[in-house]
C-alpha positions in Angstrom: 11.0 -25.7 -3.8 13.2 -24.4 -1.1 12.7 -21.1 0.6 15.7 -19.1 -0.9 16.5 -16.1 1.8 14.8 -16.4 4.9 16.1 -12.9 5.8 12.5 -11.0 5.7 10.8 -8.8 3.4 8.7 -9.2 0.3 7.9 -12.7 -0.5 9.1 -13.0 -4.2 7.8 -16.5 -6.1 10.5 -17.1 -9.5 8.2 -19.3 -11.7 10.1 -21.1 -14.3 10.9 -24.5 -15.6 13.7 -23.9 -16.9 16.3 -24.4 -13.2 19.1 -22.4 -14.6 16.8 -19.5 -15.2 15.2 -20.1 -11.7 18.4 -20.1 -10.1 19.6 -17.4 -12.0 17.2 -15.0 -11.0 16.8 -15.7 -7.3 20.9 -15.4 -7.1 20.2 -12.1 -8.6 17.6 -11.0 -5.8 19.0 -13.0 -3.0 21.0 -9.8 -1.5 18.1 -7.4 -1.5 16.0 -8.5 1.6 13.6 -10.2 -0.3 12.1 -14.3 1.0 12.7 -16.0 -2.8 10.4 -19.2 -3.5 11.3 -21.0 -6.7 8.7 -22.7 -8.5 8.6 -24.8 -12.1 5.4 -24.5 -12.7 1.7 -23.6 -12.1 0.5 -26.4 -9.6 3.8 -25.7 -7.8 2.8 -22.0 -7.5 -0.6 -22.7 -6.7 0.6 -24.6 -3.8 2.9 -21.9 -1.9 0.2 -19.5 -2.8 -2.4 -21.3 -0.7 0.5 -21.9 2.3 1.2 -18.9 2.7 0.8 -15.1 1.4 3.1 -14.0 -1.7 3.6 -10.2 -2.5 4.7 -11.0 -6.6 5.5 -13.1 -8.8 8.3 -13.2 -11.7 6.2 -15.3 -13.9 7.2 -17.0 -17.1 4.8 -18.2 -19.7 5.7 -21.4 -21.3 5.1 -23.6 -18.4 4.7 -27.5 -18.1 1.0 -27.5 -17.2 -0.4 -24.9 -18.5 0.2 -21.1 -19.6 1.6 -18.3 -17.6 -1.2 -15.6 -19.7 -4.2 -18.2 -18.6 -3.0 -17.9 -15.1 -3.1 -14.1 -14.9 -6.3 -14.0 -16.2 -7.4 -16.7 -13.7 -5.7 -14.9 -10.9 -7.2 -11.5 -11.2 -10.4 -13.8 -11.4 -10.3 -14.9 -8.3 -9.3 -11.2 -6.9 -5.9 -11.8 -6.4 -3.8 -8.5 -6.0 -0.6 -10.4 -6.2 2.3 -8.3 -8.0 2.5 -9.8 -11.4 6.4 -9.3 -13.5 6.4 -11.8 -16.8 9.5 -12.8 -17.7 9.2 -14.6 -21.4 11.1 -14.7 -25.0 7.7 -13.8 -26.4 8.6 -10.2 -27.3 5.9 -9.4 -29.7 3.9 -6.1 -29.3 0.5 -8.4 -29.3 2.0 -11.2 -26.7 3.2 -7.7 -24.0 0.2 -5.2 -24.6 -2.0 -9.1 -23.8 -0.3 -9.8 -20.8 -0.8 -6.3 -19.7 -4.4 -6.5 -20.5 -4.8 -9.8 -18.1 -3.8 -8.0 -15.3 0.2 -8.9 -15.3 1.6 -5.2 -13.7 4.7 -5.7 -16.1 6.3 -7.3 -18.9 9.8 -8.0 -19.0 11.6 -9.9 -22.3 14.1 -12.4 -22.3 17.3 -12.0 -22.4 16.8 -8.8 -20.2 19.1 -7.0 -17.4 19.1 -8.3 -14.2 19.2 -4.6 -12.6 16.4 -3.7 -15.4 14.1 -6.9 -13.2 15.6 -5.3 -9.5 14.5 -1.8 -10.6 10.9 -2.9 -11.6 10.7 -5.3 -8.9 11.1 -2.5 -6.6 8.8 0.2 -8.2 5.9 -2.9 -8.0 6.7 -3.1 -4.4 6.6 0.2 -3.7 4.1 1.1 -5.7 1.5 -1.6 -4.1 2.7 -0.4 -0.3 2.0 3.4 -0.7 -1.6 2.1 -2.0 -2.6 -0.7 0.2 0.4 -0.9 2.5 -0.8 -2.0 6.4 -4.2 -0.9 5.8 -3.0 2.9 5.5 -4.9 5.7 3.3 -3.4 5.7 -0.5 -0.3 7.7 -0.9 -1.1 11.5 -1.6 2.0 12.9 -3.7 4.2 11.2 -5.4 7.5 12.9 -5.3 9.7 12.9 -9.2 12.7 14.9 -9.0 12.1 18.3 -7.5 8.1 18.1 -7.9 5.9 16.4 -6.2 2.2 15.5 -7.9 -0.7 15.9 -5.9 -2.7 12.2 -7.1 -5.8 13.9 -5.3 -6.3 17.2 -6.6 -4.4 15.9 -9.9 -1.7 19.4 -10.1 2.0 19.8 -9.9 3.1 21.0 -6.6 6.3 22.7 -6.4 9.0 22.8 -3.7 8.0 26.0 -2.9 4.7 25.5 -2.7 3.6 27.0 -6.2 1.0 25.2 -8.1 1.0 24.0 -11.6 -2.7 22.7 -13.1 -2.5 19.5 -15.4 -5.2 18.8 -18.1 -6.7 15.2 -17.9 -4.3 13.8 -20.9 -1.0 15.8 -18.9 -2.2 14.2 -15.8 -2.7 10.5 -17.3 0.3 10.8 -19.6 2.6 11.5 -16.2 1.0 8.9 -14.3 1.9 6.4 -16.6 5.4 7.4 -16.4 5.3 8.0 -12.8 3.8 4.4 -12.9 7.5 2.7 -14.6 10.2 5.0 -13.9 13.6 4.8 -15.6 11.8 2.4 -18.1 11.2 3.0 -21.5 7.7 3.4 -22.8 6.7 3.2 -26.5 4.1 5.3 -28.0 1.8 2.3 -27.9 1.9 1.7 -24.4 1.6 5.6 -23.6 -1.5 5.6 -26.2 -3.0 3.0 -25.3 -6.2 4.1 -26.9 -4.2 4.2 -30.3 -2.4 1.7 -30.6 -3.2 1.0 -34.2 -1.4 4.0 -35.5 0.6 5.3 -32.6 3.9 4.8 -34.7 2.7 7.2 -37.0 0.6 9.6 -34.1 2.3 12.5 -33.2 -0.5 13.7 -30.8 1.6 11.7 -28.0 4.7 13.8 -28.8 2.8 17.1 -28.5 1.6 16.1 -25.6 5.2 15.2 -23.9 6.2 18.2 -25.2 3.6 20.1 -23.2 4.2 18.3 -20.3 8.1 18.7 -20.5 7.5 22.6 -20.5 5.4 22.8 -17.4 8.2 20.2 -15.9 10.9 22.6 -17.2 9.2 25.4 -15.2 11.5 24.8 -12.3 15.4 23.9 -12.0 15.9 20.1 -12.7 12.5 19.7 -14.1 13.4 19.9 -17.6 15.3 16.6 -17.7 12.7 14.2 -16.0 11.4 13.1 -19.4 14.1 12.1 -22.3 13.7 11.0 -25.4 14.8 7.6 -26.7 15.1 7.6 -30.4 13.6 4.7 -32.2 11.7 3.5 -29.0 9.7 6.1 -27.0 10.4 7.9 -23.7 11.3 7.5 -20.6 10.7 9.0 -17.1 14.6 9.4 -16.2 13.9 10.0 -11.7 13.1 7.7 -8.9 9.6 8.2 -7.8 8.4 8.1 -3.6 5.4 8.6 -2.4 4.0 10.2 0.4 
């Protein structure tokens, strides 16, 4: 397939067999600095993979010659780090918290919107340079709204320099927001550990309520974390880090 933007930047591989999805999707990326590759399926991928290095990978599942979950697995097998987005109809609970499981870094469902697949592009991007980016030392605060959180010493720092102590489950429960900003989480995916009944488990409310207030300590704090009724929360800032 043809190299899409020769401009620079990440190297983005669209895998899909369907052309007018392909096309669809790298027309949506093509102003954002990014090299697009388009591929139809797995051997194709496979084959610009071993040219040449690929940063991620907007990866459906249906494919021609095999499936997009076997190739994850396979993938993080082989100690690939490659940024992994699916893009599929599947939209089951079972087929996302699976592809999650095989190492994919997100899940996307079809039809979606195309700044919903820029925004998480972007976070994946920037999430995997401020932890391995030109051989640098992993990032040390990552910066939401007016805070920033210490990933080291695992406590809210704020701008003036006052420090706020998070338990383990505060600590976790902002990193996995910290981890997909301006996307909503469900209870599930926030509980991972209870996913069973995390419909009916308030614990994971108490516990955004508790964080929220310790947010809420400082002006423009209070508003990081919003409530999405019928679907879960969401971290509403852009996250740097540092």
């Amino acid at each position: 397939m043809p190299d899409f933007n020769p401009k620079g930047g990440a190297t983005i591989v669209v895998v899909d067999d369907d052309a007018d999805i392909r096309d669809l999707i790298v027309a949506q990326l093509r102003q954002q600095n990014y090299r697009l590759l388009g591929a139809s399926s797995i051997g194709e991928l496979r084959a610009l993979m071993a040219a040449e290095p690929v940063d991620l990978i907007v990866l459906d599942l249906n494919l021609p010659d095999g499936d997009g979950l076997a190739l994850c697995r396979e993938l993080r097998g082989e100690g690939s780090e490659v940024q992994i987005i699916m893009v599929t109809a599947r939209g089951s609970a079972i087929d996302r918290v699976l592809g999650l499981e095989l190492g994919a870094d997100d899940y996307l469902t079809k039809p979606f919107e195309p700044r919903e697949l820029l925004v998480r592009i972007r976070n994946l991007l920037r999430r995997g340079r401020a932890e391995n980016g030109g051989g640098r030392s992993p990032a040390r605060y990552a910066h939401v709204g007016p805070w920033r959180l210490d990933l080291q010493q695992r406590r809210l720092v704020a701008p003036d320099g006052r420090l706020v102590m998070l338990s383990s489950a505060e600590f976790r429960l902002l990193s996995r927001f910290i981890e997909e900003p301006n996307v909503v989480l469900a209870r599930e995916t926030l509980l991972p550990e209870r996913r069973a009944t995390a419909a009916f488990d308030r614990s994971i409310d108490l516990q955004v309520s508790r964080l929220r207030q310790k947010l809420a300590a400082i002006p423009g704090g209070g508003e990081l974390i919003l409530t999405v009724r019928g679907e879960g929360y969401v971290l509403a800032s852009g996250v740097d880090y540092s």
